[in-house]
N, C-alpha and C positions, 0 to 999 in steps of 0.2 A: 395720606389723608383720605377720610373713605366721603364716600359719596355724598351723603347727609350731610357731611360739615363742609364739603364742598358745594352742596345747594342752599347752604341756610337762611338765605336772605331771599329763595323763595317761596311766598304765600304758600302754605298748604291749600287754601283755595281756588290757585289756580292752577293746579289739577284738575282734570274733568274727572278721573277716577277718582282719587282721595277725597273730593265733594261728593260724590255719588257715594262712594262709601259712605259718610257719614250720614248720607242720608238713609239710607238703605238700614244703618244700624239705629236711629231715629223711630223711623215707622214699624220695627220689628219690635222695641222697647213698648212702642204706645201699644201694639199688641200682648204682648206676654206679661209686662211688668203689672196688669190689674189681674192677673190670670190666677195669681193663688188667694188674693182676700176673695174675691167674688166667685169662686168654687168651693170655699169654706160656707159661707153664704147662702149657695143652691143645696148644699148638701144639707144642710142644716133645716131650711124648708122644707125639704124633701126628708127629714128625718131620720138621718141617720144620728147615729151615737158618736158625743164628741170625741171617744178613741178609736173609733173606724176612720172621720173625718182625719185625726193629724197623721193614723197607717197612711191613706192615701194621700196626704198633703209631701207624706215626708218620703213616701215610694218614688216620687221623680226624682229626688235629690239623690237619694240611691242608686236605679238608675243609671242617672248619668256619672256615678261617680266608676259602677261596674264598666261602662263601657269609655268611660272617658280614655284609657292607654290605646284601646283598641281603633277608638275616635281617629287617635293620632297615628297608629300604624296605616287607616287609609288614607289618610291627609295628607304624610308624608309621602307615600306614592299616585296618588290623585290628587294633591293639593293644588286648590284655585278655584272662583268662584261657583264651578259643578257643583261642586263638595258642599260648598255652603249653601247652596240652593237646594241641596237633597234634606239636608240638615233643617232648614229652615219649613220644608214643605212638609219634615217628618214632625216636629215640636209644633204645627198647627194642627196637628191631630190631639195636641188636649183642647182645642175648641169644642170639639165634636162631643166633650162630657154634658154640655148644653144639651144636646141634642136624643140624649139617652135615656134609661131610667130603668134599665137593670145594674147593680152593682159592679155586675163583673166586666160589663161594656166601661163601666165609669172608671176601673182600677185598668182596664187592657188600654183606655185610650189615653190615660194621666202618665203611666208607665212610659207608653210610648211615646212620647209628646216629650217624658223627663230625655231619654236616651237619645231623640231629637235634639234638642236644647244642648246638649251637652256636644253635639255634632256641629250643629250651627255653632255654636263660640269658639273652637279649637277649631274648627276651618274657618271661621271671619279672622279669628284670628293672625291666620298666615299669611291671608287675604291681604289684612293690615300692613303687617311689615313687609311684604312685597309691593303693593300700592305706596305706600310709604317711601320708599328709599329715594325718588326723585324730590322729595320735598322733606321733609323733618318730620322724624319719626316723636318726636318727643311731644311737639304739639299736638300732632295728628292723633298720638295715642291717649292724649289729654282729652283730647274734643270727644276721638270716641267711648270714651269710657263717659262722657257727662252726656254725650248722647241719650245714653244707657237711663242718667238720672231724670233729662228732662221728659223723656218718654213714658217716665214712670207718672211725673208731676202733671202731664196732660192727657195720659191713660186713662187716670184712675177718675175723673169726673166726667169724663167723656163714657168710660163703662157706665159710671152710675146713670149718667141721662139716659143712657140707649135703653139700659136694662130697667129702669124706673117710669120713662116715657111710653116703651113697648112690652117687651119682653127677654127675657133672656136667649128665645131663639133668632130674635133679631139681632141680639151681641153676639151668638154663632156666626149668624149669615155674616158679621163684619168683621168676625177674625178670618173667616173664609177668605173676603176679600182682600186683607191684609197682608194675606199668606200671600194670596196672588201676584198683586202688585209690588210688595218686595222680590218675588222671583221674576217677573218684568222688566224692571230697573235693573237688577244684578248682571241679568242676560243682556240687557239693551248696551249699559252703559258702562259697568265694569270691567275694563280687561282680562285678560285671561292670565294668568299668574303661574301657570302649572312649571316648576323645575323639574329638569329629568335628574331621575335619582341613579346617582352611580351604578353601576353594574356590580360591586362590589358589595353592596345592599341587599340583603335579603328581604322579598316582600312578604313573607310567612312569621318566622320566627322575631320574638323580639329583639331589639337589639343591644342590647345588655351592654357588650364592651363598648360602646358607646354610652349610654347610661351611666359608667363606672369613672365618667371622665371626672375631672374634681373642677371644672368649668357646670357641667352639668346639674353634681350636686353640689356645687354653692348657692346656683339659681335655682333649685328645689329647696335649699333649706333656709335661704329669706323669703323664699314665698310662701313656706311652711312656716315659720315660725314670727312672720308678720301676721296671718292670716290667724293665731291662735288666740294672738292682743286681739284683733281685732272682733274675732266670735266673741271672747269674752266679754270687752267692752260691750257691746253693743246686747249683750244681754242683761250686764251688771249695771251700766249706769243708768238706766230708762227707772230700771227695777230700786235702785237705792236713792234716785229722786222721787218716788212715787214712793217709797217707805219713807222718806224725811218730810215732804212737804203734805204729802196725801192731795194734792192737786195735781191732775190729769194735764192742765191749762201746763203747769211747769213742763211738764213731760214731751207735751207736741211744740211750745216753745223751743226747746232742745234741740227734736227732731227738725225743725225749720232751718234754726240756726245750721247747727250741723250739716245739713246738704247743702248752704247755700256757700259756708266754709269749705269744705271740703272739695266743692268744684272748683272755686276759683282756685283752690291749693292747687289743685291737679295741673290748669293752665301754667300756674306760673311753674310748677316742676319742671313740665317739660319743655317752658322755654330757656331754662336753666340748662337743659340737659339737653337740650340742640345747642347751647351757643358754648357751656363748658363744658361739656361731659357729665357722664350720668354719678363717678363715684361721689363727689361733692352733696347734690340733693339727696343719696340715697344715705350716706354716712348721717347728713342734716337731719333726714327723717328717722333715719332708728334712736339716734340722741333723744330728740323731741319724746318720740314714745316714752324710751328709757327714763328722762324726767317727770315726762308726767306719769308714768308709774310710780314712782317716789315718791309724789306728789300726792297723787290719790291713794296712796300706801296709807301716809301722815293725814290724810285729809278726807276720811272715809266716810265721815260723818259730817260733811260740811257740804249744803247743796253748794256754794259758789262754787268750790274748788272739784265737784263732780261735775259742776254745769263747763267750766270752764276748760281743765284739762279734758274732759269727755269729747268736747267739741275738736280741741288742739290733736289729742293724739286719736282720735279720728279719721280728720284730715289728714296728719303724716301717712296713718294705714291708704288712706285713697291716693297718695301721692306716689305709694310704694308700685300700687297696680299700674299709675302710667308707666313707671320706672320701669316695671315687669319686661315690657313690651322693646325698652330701650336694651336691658340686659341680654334679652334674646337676640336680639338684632345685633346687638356689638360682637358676643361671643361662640354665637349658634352660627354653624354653616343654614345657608338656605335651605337647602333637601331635607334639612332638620330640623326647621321650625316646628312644623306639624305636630310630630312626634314629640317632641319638649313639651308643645303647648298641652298636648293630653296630658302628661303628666304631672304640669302644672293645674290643672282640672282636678285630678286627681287627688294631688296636694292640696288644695284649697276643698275641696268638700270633708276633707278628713282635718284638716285644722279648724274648719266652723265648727264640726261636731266636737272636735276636742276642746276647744277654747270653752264654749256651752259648757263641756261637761265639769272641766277644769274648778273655769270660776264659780259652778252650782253648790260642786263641792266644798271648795275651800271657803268661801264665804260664809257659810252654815258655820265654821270655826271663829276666824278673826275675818272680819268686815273686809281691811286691808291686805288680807294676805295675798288674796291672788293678782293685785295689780303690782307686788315682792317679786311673784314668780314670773308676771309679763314681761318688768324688767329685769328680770335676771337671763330671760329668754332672748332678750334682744340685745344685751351683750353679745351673745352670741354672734347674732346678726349683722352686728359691726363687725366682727373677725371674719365672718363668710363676705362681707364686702369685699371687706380692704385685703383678702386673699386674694377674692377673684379678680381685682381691677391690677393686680402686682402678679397673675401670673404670665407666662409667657401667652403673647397671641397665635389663635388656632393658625395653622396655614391655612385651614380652608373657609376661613371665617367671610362670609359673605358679608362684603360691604362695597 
């Protein structure tokens, strides 16, 4: 029996670390989550051309996606809150775009701010599941991912007042401080997490024969091929409610719903998956998907049945990310969370862009088709489950 389901019954809250964690991930979201409309926004006053604005909007996503393996090659051997404090202190350097007004300062400090970002979440990450193991990882990685959402929901009107009451160098000076105070707290009250990495580990070269493991890539290809419904949805259903009703009103309706769905889903996943095991919710949620692609397959042209399934298999996708976190922790040795979670990084900026590009395409054809190939995609996803929960367990699986 490993650790977690021999702690289950206690509080994730009373952890001093695990609360400090969530906080810590809390005040970083109300920073960064208003950080791409409200750069669209100054650039735009400031005159640039709207395909210079989305080069630089979409250059951080880049970025972090070039550096995300390498993210995790230091992770894995410096992994623990350092890491995410350097990470954290490097992604407040897209505040500093505020502060500019030459282009090339505004693309050097968006850039690096992207490659930041991308360091901060694969080292909180490891952070997570090391913090994590005295209490329930499945809760813990529920809360922190809705962290993520509600820091977005109290970001982005707290930017607009600063930036609307003063100015936009005043919303600098307060992602400055932002940065601060979360590397405060992480020092102050997080513990230190750091695992020594075998000797047998090279700190240079990737590590491939690991990589090559079939634990490894089943947990890249449900987090790739959940991550592809998910791009697509989330650019397809906004877009084909706003082609059927031609009201905006339907559209932000949606988006409300949708977030306020999709977090509680997250909670209950992973109370699901501390008290039974993670295969159950995750087999639960690619079904779900897989239906409602069918659904919106047949139902292409029907706002309920977009507004509806749109919402449901949504939430499955959000339910999949806390799982993520479970998957790692069940079948990743410690010393190699790090390094997964890059790659998981990695995965996931390359399936937004695919999923986008997918459903752009196929829609131009038949309305329905590309939510055919979502579910034909997460078939799949069922077999990479229920492989990986029936193979043999790692020996050196850290639990």
């Amino acid at each position: 029996m490993s650790v977690r389901q021999q702690n289950m019954g206690m509080a994730v809250w009373q952890t001093p670390g695990a609360a400090m964690l969530l906080v810590s991930q809390l005040l970083m979201s109300i920073r960064d989550m208003p950080l791409g409309s409200f750069l669209v926004v100054y650039l735009q006053a400031a005159q640039y051309a709207p395909s210079t604005i989305s080069q630089i909007v979409s250059g951080a996503q880049v970025a972090g996606m070039l550096v995300a393996v390498l993210a995790g090659r230091f992770a894995q051997r410096w992994q623990g809150k350092h890491l995410w404090m350097i990470g954290i202190a490097v992604a407040g350097i897209n505040g500093l775009v505020f502060a500019v007004d030459a282009w090339w300062w505004v693309v050097l400090c968006w850039l690096i701010g992207g490659a930041g970002a991308s360091l901060a979440s694969i080292s909180g990450s490891s952070v997570l599941t090391s913090v994590g193991k005295p209490t329930s990882i499945g809760v813990l990685s529920s809360l922190f991912v809705i962290c993520f959402t509600v820091g977005g929901v109290l970001g982005n009107p707290l930017a607009g007042w600063l930036i609307g009451t003063w100015s936009y160098a005043v919303y600098g000076a307060f992602l400055v401080s932002m940065t601060l105070l979360g590397i405060v707290l992480i020092q102050r009250f997080i513990p230190q997490t750091t695992t020594v990495v075998p000797s047998g580990i090279n700190n240079v070269r990737l590590d491939w024969s690991f990589m090559r493991q079939p634990t490894v890539y089943n947990i890249l290809a449900m987090r790739g091929l959940a991550t592809i419904n998910y791009g697509m949805i989330m650019v397809l259903i906004p877009l084909r409610l706003n082609e059927l009703t031609n009201d905006v009103y339907v559209v932000a309706v949606y988006g409300s719903v949708m977030l306020f769905v999709s977090s509680l889903t997250q909670y209950i996943v992973g109370r699901i998956a501390d008290r039974w095991g993670a295969l159950v919710p995750t087999l639960g949620a690619f079904s779900v998907m897989i239906v409602c692609g069918v659904l919106l397959a047949l139902g292409a042209s029907s706002v309920p049945v977009l507004f509806v399934c749109g919402v449901i298999s949504n939430a499955a996708a959000w339910g999949l990310l806390t799982l993520m976190y479970v998957w790692v922790s069940d079948w990743i040795a410690s010393e190699r969370h790090a390094l997964v979670f890059g790659w998981l990084h990695a995965v996931w900026n390359i399936s937004m862009i695919l999923g986008a590009l997918i459903g752009g395409a196929l829609v131009v054809i038949v309305a329905g088709l590309p939510f055919v190939v979502t579910g034909a995609l997460n078939l799949l996803s069922l077999g990479c489950a229920w492989w990986l929960y029936h193979l043999p367990r790692p020996s050196s699986e850290a639990q």
